[in-house]
mmCIF file of the N, C-alpha and C atoms, coordinates in Angstrom:
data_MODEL
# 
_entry.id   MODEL 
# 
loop_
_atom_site.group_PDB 
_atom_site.id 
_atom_site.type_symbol 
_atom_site.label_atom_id 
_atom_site.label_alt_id 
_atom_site.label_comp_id 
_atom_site.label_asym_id 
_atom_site.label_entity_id 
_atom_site.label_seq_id 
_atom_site.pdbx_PDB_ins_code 
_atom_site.Cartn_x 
_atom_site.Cartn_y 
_atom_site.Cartn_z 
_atom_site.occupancy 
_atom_site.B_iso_or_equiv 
_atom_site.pdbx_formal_charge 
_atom_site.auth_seq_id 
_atom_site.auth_comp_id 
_atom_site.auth_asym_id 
_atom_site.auth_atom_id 
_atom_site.pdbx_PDB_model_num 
ATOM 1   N N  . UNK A 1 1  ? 24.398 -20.717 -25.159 1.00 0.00 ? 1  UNK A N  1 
ATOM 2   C CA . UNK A 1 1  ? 24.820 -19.524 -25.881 1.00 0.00 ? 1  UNK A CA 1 
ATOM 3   C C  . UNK A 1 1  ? 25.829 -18.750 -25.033 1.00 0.00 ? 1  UNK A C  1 
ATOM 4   N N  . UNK A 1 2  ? 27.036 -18.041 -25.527 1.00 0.00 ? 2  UNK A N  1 
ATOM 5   C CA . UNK A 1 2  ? 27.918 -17.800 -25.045 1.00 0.00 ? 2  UNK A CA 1 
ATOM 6   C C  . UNK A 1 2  ? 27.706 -16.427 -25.048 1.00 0.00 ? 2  UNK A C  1 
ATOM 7   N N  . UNK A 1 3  ? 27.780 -15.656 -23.880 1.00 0.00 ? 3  UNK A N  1 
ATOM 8   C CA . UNK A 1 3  ? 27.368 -14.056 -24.188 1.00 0.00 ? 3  UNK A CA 1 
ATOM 9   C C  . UNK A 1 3  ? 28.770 -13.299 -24.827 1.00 0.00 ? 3  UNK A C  1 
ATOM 10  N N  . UNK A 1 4  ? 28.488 -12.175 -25.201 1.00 0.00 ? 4  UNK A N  1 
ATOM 11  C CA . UNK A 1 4  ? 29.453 -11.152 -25.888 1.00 0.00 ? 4  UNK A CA 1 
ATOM 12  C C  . UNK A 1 4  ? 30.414 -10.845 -24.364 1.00 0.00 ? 4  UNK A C  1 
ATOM 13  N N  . UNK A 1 5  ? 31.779 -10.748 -24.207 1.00 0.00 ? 5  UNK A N  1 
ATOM 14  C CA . UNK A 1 5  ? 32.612 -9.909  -23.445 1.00 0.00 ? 5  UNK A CA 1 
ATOM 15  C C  . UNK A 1 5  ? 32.058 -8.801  -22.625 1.00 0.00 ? 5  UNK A C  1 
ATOM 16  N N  . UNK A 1 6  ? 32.366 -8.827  -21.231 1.00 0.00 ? 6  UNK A N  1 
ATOM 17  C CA . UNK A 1 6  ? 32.021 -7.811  -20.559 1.00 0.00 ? 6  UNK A CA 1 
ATOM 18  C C  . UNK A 1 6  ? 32.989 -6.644  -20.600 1.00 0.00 ? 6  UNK A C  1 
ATOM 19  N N  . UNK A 1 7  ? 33.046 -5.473  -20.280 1.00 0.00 ? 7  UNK A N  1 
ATOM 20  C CA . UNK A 1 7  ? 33.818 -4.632  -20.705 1.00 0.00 ? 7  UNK A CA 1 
ATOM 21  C C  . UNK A 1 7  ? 35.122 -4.415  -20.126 1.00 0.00 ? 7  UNK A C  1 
ATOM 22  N N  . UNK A 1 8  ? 35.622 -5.244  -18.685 1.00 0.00 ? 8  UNK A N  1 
ATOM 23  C CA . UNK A 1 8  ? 36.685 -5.569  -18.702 1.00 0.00 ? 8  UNK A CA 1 
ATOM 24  C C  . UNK A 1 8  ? 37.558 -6.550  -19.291 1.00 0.00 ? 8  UNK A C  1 
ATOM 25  N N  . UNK A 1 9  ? 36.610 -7.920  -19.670 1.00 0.00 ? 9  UNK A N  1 
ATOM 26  C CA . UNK A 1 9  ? 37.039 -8.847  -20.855 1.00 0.00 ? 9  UNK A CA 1 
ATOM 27  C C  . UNK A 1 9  ? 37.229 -8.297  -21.735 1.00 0.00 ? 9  UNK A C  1 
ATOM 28  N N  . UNK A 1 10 ? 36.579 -7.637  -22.527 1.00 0.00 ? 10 UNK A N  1 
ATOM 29  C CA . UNK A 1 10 ? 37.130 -6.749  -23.963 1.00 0.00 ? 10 UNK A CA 1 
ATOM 30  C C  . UNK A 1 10 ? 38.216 -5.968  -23.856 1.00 0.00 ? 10 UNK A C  1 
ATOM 31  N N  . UNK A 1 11 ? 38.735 -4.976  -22.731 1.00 0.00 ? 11 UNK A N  1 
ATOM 32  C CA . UNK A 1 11 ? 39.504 -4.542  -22.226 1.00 0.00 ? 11 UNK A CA 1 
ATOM 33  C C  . UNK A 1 11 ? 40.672 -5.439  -22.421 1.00 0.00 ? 11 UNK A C  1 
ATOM 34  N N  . UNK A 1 12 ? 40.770 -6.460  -21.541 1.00 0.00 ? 12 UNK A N  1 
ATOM 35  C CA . UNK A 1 12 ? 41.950 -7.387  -21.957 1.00 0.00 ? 12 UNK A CA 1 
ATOM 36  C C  . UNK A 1 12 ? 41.982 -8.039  -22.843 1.00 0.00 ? 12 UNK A C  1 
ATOM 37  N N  . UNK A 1 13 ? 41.285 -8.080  -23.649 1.00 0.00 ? 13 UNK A N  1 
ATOM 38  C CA . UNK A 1 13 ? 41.336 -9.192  -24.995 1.00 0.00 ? 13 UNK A CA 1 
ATOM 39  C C  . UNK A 1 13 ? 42.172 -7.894  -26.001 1.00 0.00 ? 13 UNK A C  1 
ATOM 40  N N  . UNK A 1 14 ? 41.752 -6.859  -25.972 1.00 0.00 ? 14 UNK A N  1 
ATOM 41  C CA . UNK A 1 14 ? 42.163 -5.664  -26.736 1.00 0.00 ? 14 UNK A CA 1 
ATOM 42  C C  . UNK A 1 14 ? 43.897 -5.281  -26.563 1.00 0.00 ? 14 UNK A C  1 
ATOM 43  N N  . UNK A 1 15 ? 43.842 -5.554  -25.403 1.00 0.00 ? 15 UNK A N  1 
ATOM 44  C CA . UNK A 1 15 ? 45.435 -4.796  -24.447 1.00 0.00 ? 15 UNK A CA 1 
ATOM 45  C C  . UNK A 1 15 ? 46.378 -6.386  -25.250 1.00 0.00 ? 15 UNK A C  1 
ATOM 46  N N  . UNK A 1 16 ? 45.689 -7.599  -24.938 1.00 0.00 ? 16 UNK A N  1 
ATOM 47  C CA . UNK A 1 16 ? 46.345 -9.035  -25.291 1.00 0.00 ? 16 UNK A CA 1 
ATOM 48  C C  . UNK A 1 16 ? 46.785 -8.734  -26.488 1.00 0.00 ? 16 UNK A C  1 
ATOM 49  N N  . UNK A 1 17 ? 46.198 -8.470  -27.745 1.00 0.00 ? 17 UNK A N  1 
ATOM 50  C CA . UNK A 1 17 ? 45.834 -8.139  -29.149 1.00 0.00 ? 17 UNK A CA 1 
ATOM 51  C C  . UNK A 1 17 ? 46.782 -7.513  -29.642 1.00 0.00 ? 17 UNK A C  1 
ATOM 52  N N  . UNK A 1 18 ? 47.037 -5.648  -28.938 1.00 0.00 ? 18 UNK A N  1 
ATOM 53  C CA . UNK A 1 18 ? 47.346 -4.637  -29.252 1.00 0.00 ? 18 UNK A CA 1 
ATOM 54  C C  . UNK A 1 18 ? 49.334 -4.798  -28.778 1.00 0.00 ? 18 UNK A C  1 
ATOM 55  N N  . UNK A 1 19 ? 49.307 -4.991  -27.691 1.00 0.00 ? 19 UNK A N  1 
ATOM 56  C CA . UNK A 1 19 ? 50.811 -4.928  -27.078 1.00 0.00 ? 19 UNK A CA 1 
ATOM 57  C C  . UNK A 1 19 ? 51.444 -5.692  -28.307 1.00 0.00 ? 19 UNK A C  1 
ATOM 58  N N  . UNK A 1 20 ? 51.117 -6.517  -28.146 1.00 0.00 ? 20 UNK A N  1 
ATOM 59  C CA . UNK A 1 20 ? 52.449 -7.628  -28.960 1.00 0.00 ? 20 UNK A CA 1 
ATOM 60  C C  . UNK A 1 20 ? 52.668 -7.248  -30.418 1.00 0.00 ? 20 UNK A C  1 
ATOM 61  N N  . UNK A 1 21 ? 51.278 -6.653  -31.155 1.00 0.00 ? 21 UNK A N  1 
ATOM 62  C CA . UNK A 1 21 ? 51.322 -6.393  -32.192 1.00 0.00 ? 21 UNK A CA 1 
ATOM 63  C C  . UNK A 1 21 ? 52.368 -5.022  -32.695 1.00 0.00 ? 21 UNK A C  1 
ATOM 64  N N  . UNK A 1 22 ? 52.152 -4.194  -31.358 1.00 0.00 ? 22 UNK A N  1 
ATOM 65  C CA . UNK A 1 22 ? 53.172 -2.785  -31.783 1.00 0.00 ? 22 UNK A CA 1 
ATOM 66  C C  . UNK A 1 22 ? 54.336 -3.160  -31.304 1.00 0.00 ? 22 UNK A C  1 
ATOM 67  N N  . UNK A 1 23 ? 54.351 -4.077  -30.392 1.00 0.00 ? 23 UNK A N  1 
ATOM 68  C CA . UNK A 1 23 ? 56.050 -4.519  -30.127 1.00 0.00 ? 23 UNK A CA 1 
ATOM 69  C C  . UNK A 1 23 ? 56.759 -5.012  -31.393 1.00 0.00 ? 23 UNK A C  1 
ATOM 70  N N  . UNK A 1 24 ? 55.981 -5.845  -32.129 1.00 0.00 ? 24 UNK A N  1 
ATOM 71  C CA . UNK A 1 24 ? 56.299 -6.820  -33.274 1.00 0.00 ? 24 UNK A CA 1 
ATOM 72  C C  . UNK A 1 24 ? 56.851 -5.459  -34.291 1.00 0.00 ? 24 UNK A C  1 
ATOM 73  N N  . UNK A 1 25 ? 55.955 -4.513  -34.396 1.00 0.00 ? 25 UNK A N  1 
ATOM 74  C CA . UNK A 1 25 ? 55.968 -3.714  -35.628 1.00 0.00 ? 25 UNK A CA 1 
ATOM 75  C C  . UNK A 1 25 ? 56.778 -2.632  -35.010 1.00 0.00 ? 25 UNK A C  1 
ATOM 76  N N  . UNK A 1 26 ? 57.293 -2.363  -33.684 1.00 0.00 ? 26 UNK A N  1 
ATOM 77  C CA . UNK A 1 26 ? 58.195 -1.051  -33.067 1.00 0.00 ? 26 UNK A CA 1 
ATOM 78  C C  . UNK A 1 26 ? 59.398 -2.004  -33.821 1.00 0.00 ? 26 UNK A C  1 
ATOM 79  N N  . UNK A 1 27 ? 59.578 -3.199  -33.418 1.00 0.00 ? 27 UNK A N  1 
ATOM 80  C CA . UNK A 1 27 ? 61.171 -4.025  -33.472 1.00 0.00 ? 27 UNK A CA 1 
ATOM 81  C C  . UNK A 1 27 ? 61.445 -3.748  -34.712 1.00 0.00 ? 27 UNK A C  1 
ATOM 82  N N  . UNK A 1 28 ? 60.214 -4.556  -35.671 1.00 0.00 ? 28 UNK A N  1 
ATOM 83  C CA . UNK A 1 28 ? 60.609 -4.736  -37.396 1.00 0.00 ? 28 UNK A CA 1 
ATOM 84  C C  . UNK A 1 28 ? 60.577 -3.671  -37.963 1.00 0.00 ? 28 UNK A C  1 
ATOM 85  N N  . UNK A 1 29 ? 60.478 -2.261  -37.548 1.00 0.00 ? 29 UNK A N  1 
ATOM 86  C CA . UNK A 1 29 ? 60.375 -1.016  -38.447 1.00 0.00 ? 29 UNK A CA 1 
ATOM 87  C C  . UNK A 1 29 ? 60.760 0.296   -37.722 1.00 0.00 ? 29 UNK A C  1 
ATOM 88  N N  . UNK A 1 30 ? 61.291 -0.249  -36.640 1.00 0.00 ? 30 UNK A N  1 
ATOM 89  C CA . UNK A 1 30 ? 62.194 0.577   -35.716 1.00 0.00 ? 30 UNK A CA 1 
ATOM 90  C C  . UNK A 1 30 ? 62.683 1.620   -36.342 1.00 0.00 ? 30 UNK A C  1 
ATOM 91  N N  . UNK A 1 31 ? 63.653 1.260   -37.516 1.00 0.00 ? 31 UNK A N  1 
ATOM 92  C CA . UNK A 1 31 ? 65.137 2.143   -37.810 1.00 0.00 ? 31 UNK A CA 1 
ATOM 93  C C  . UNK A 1 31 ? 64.621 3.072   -38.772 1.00 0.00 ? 31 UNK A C  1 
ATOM 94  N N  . UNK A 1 32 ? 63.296 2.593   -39.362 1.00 0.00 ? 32 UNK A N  1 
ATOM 95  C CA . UNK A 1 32 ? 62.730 3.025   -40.193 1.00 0.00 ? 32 UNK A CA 1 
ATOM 96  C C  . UNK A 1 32 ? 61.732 4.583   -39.690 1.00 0.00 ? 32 UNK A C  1 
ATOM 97  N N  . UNK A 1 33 ? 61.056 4.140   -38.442 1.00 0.00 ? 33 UNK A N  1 
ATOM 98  C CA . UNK A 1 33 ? 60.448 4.935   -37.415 1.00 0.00 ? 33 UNK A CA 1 
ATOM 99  C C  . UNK A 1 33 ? 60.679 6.098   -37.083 1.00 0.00 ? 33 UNK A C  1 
ATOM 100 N N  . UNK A 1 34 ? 62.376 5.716   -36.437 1.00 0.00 ? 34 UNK A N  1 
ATOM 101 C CA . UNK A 1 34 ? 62.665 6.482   -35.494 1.00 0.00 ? 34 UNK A CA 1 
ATOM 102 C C  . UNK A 1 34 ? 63.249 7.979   -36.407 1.00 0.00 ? 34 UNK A C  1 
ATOM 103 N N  . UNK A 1 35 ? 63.055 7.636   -37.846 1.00 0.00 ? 35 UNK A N  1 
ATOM 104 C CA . UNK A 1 35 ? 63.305 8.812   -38.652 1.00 0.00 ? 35 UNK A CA 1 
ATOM 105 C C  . UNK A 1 35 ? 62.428 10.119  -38.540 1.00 0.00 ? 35 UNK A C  1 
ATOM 106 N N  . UNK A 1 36 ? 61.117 9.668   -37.802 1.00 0.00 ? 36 UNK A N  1 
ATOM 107 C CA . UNK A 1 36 ? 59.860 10.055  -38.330 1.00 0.00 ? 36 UNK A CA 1 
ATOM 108 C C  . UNK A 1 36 ? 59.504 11.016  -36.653 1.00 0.00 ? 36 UNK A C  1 
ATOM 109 N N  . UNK A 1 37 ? 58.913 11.681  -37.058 1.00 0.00 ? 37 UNK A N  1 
ATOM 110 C CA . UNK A 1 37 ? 58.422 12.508  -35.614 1.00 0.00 ? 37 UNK A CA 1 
ATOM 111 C C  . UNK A 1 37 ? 57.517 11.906  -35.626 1.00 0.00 ? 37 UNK A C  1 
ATOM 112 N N  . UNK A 1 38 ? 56.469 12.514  -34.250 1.00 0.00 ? 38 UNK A N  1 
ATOM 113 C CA . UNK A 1 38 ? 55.513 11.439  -33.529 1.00 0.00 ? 38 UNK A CA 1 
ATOM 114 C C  . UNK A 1 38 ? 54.028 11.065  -34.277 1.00 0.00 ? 38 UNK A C  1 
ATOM 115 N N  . UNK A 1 39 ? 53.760 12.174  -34.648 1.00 0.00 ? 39 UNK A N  1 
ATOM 116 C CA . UNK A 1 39 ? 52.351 12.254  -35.563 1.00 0.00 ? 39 UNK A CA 1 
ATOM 117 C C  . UNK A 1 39 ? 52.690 11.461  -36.216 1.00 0.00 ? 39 UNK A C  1 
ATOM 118 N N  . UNK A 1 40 ? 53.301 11.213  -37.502 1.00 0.00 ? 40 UNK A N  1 
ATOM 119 C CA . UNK A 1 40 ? 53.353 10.349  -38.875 1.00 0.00 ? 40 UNK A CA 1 
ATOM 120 C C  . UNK A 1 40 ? 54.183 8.964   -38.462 1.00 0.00 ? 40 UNK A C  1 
ATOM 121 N N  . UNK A 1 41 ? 54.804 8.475   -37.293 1.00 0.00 ? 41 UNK A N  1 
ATOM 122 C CA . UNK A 1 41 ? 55.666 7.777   -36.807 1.00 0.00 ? 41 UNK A CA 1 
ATOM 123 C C  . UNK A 1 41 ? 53.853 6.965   -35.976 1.00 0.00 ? 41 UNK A C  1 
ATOM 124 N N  . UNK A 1 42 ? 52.996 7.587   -35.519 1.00 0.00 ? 42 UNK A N  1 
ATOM 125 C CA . UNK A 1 42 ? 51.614 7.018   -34.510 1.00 0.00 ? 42 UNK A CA 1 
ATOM 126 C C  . UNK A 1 42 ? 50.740 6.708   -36.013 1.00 0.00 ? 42 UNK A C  1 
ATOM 127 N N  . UNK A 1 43 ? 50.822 7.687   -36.486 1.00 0.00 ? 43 UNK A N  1 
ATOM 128 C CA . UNK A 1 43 ? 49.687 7.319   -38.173 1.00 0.00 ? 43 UNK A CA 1 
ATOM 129 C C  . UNK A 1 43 ? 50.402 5.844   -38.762 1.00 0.00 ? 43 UNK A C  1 
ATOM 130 N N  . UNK A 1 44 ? 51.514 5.682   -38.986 1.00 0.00 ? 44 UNK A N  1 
ATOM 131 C CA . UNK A 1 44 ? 51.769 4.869   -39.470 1.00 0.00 ? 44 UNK A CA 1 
ATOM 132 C C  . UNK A 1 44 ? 51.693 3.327   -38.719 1.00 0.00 ? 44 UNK A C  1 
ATOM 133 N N  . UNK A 1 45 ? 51.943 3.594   -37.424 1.00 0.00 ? 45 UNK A N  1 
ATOM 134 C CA . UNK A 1 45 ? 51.709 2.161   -36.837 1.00 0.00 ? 45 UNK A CA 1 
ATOM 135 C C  . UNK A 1 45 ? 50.264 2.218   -36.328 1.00 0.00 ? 45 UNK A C  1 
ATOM 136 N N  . UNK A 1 46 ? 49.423 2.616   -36.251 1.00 0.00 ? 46 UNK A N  1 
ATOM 137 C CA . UNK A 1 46 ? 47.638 2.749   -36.217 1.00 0.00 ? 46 UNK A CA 1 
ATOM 138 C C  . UNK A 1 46 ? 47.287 2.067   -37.657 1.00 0.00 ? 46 UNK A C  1 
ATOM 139 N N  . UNK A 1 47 ? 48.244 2.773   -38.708 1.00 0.00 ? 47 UNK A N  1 
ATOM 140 C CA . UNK A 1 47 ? 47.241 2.175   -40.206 1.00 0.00 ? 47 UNK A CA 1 
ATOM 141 C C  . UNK A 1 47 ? 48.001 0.920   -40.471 1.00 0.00 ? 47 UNK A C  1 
ATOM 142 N N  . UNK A 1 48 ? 48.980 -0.065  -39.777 1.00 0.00 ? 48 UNK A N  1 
ATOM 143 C CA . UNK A 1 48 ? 49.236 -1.147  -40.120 1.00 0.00 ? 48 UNK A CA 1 
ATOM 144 C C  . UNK A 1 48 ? 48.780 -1.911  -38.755 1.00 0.00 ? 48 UNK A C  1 
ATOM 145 N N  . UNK A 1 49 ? 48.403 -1.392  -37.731 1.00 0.00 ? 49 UNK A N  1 
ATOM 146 C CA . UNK A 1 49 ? 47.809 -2.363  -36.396 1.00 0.00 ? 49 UNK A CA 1 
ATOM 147 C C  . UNK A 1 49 ? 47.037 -2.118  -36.146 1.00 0.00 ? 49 UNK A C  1 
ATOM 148 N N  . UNK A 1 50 ? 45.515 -1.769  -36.552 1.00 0.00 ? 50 UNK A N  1 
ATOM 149 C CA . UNK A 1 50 ? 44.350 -1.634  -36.519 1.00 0.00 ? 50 UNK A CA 1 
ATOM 150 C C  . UNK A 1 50 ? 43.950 -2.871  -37.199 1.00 0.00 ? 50 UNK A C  1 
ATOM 151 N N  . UNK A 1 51 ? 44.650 -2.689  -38.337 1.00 0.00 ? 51 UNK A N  1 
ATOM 152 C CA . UNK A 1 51 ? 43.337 -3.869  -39.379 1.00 0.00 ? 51 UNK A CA 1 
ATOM 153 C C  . UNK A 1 51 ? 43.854 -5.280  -38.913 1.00 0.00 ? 51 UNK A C  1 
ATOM 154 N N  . UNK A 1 52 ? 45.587 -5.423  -38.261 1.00 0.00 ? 52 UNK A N  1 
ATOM 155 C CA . UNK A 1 52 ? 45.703 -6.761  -37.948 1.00 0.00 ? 52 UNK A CA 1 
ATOM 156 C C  . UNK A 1 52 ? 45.267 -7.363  -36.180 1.00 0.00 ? 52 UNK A C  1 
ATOM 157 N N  . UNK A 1 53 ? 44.862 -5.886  -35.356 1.00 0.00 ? 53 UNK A N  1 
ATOM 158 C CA . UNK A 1 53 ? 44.576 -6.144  -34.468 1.00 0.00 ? 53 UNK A CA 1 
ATOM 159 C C  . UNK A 1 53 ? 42.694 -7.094  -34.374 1.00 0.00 ? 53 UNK A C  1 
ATOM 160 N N  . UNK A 1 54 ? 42.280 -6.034  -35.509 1.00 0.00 ? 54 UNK A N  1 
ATOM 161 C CA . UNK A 1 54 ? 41.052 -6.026  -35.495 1.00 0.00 ? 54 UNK A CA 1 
ATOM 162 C C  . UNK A 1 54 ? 40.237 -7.099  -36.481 1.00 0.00 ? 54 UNK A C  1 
ATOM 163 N N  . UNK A 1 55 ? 40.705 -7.764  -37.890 1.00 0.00 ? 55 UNK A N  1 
ATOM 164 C CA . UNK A 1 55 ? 40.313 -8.999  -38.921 1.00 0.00 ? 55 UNK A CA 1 
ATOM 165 C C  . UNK A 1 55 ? 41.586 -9.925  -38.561 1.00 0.00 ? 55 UNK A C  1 
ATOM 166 N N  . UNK A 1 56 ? 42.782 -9.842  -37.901 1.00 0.00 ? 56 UNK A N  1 
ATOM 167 C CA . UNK A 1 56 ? 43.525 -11.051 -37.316 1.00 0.00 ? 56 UNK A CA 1 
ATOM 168 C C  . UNK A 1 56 ? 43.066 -11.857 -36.357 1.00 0.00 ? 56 UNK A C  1 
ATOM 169 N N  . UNK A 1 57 ? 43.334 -10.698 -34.858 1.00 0.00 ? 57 UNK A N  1 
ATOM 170 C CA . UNK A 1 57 ? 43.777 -11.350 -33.581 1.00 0.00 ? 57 UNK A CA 1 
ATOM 171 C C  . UNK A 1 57 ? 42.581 -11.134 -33.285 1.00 0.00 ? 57 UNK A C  1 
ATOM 172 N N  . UNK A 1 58 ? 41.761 -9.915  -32.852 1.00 0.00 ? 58 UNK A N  1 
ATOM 173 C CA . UNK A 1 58 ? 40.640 -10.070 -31.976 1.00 0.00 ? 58 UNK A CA 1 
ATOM 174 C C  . UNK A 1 58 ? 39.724 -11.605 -32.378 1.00 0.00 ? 58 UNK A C  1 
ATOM 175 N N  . UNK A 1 59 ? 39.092 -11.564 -33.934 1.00 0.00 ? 59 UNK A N  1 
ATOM 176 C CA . UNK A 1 59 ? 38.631 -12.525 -34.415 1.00 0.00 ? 59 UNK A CA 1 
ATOM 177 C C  . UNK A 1 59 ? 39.250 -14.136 -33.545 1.00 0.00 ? 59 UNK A C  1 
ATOM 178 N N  . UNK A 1 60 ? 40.206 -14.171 -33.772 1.00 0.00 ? 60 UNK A N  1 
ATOM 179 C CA . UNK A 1 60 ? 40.772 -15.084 -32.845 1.00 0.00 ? 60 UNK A CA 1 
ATOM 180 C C  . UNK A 1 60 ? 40.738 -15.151 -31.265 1.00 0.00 ? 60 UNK A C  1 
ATOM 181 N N  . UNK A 1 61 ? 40.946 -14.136 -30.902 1.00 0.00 ? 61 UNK A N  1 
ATOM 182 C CA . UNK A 1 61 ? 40.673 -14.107 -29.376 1.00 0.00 ? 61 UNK A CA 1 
ATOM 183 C C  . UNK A 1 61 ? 39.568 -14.478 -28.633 1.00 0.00 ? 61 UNK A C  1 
ATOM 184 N N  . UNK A 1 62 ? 38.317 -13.835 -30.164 1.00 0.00 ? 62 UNK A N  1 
ATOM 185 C CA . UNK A 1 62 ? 36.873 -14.064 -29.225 1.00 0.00 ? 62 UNK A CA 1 
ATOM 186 C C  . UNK A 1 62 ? 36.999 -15.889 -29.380 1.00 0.00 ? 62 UNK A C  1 
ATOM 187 N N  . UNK A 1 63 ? 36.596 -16.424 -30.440 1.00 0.00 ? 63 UNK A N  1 
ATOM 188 C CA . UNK A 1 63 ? 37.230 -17.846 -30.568 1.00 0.00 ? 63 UNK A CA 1 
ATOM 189 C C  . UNK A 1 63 ? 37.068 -18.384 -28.873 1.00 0.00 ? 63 UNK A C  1 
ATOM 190 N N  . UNK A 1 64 ? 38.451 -18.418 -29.120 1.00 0.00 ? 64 UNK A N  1 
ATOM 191 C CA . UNK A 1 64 ? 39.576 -18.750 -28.090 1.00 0.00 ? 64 UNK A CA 1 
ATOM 192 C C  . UNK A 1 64 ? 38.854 -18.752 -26.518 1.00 0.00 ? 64 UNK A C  1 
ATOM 193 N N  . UNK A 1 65 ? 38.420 -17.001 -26.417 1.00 0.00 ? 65 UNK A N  1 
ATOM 194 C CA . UNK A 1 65 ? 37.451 -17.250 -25.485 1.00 0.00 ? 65 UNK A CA 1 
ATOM 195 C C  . UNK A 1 65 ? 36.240 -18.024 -25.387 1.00 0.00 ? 65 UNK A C  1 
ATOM 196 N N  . UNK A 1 66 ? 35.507 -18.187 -26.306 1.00 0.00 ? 66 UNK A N  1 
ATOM 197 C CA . UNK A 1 66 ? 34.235 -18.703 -26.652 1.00 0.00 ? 66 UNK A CA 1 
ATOM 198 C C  . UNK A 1 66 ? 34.704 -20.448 -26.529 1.00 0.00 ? 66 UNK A C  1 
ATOM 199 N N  . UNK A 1 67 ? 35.686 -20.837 -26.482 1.00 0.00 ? 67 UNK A N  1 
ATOM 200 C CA . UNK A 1 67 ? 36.416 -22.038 -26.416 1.00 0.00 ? 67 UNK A CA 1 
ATOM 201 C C  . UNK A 1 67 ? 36.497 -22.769 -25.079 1.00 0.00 ? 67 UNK A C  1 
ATOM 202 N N  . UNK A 1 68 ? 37.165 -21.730 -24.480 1.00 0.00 ? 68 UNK A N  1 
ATOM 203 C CA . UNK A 1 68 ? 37.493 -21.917 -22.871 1.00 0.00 ? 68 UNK A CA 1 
ATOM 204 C C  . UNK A 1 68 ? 36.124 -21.654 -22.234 1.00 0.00 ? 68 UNK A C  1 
ATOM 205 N N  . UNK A 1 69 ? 35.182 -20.872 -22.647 1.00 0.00 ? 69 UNK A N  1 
ATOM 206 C CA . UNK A 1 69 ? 34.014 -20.972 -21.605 1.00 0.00 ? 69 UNK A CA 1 
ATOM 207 C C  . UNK A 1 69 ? 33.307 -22.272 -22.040 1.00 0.00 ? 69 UNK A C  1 
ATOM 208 N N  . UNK A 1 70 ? 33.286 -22.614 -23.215 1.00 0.00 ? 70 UNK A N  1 
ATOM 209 C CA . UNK A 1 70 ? 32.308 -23.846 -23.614 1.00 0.00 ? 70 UNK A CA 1 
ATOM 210 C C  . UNK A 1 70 ? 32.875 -24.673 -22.251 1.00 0.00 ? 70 UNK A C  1 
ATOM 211 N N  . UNK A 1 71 ? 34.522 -25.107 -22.512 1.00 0.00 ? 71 UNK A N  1 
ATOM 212 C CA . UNK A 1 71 ? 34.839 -26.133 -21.913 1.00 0.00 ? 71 UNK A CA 1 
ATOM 213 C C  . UNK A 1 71 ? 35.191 -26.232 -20.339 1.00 0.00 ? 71 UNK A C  1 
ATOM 214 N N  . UNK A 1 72 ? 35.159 -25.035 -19.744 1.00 0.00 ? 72 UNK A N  1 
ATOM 215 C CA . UNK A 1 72 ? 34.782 -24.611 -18.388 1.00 0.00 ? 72 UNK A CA 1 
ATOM 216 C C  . UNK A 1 72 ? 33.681 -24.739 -17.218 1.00 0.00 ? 72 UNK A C  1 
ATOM 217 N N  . UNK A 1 73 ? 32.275 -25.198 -18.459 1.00 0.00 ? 73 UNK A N  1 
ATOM 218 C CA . UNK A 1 73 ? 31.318 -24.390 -17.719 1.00 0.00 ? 73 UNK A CA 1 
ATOM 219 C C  . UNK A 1 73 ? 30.805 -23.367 -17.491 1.00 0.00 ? 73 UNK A C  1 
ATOM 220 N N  . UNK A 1 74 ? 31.381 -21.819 -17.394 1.00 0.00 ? 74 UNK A N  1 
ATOM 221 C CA . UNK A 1 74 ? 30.974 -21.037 -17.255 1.00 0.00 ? 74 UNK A CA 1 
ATOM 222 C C  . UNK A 1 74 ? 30.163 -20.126 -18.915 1.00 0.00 ? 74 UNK A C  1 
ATOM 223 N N  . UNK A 1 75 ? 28.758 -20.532 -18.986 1.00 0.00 ? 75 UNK A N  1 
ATOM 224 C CA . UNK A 1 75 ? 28.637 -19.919 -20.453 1.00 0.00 ? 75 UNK A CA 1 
ATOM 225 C C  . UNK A 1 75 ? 28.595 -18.117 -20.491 1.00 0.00 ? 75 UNK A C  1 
ATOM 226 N N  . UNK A 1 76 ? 29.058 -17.421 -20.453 1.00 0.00 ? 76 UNK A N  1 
ATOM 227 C CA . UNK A 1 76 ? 29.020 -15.951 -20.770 1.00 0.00 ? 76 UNK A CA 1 
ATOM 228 C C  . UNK A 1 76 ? 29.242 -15.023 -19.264 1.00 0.00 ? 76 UNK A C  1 
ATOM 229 N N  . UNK A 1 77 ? 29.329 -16.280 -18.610 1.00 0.00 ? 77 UNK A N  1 
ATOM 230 C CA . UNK A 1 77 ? 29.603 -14.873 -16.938 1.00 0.00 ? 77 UNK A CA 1 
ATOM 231 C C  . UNK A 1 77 ? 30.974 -14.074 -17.298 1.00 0.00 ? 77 UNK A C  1 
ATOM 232 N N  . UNK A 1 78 ? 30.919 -12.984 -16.504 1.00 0.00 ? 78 UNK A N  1 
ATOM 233 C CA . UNK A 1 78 ? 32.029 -11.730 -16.742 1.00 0.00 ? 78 UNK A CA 1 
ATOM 234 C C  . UNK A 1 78 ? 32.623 -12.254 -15.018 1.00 0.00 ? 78 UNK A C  1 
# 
C-alpha cells in the first residue's frame, strides 16, 4: 500500500501542477488580462486553474507518483 504524500511531496506536486498551468493561461489570455486590474485579472485565473489544477493534473500527478514508488521500492516513505 502506497501511503498518501507527505507535506513537502504535496507541496511539490502542487507548485509542479500550478506553475505551468498559469504560465499556459498568463501566455494564452495575456492581452486579454492585462486589461483587467489585479482582483478580477487573480479571480479570473483562480476560476479557470483551480478546477484544471485540481480534476486534471493533481489526479495525474498522484498516479505518476504512486507509479514511481511501486517501481522503486520505496512504498510511501517521504
Amino acid at each position: 500500500m502506497i501511503r498518501p504524500p507527505g507535506k513537502h511531496q504535496l507541496a511539490l506536486m502542487i507548485w509542479i501542477a500550478v506553475f505551468p498551468t498559469l504560465t499556459v493561461l498568463n501566455l494564452a489570455l495575456g492581452g486579454w488580462l492585462r486589461t483587467m486590474s489585479a482582483v478580477p485579472r487573480t479571480f479570473v485565473l483562480a476560476t479557470i486553474s483551480v478546477p484544471i489544477v485540481i480534476y486534471g493534473l493533481m489526479p495525474q500527478l498522484h498516479r505518476l507518483r504512486a507509479w514511481l514508488l511501486a517501481h522503486s521500492g520505496r512504498h510511501g516513505t517521504t
